[in-house]
C-alpha positions as CSV (number, residue, x, y, z in Angstrom):
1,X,0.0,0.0,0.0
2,X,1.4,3.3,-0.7
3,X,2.5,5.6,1.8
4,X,0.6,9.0,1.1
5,X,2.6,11.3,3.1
6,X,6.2,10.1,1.6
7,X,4.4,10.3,-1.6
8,X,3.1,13.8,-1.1
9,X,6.0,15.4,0.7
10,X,7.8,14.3,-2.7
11,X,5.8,15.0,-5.0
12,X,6.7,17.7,-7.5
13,X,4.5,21.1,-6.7
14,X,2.7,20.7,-10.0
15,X,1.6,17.5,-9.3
16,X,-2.4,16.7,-9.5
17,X,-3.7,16.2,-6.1
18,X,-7.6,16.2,-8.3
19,X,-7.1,15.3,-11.7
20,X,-10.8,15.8,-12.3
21,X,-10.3,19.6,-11.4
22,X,-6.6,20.2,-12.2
23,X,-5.9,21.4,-8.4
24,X,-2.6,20.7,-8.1
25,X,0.1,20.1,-5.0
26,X,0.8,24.0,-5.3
27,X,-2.6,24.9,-5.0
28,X,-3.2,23.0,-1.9
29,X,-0.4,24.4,-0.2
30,X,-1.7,27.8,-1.4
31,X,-5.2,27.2,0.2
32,X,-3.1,26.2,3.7
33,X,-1.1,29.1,3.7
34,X,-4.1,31.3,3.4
35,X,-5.4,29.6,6.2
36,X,-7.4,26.7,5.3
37,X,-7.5,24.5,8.1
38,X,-9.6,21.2,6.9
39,X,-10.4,19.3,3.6
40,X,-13.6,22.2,3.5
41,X,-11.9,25.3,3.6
42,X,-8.6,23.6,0.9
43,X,-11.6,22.5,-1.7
44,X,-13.6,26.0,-0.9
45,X,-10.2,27.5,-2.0
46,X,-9.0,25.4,-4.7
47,X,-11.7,22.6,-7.0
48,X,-11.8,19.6,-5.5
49,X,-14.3,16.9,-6.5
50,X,-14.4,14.9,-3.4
51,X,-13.0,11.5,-4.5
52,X,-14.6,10.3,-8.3
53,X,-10.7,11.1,-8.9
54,X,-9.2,7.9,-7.2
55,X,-8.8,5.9,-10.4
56,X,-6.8,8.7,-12.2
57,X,-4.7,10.0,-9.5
58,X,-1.1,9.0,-8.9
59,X,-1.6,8.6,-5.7
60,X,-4.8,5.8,-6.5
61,X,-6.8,7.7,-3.8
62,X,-9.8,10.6,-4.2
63,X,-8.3,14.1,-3.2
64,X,-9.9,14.2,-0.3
65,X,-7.3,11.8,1.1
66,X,-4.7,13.9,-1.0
67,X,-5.4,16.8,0.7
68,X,-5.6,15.8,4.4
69,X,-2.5,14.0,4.1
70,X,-1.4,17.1,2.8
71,X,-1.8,18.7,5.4
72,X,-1.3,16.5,8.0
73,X,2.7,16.9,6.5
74,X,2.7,20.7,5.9
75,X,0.4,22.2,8.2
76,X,2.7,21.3,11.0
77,X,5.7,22.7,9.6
78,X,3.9,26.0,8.5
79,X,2.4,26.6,12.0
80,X,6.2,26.5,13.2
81,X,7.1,28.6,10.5
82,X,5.2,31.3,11.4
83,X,4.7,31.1,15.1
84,X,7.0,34.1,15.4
85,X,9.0,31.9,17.7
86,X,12.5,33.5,16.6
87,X,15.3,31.7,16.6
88,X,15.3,29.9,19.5
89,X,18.8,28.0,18.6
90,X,20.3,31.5,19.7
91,X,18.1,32.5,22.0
92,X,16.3,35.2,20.1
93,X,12.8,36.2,19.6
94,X,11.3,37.8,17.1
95,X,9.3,41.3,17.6
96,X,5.9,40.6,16.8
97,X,4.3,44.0,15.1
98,X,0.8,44.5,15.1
């Protein structure tokens, strides 16, 4: 069975997450940094069709898997991103403007 995360955190940006739609890795990760949370808000942001894609996509599974694993392997590391954290290797925190 094929491991949708390795296959996802690989895959090329332009690569069809829908390929009823077109919506691509890109788009996805679009949708998630303008703050979609959930498999809702990514296909309210980008097409999705909701799964008649699994035959045709490279993954073999509808886009709603796609997408939630996704962002169960980006969301993570964009949260940290922009926490605002600073670098905490050196012990500095970034000003946080309003």
């Amino acid at each position: 069975m094929i491991d949708l995360k390795s296959l996802w955190r690989d895959a090329k940006p332009d690569a069809p997450v829908c390929s009823v739609t077109g919506t691509t890795k890109n788009m996805v990760l679009a949708a998630v940094m303008n703050g979609a949370r959930s498999f809702e808000e990514i296909s309210a942001a980008a097409p999705l069709c909701g799964g008649e894609c699994a035959m045709q996509n490279i993954s073999g599974r509808g886009c709603r898997e796609n997408a939630e694993a996704l962002l169960s392997v980006y969301l993570p590391v964009f949260e940290m991103m922009t926490e605002g954290g600073g670098c905490s290797r050196h012990g500095h925190k970034a000003e946080k403007t309003e």
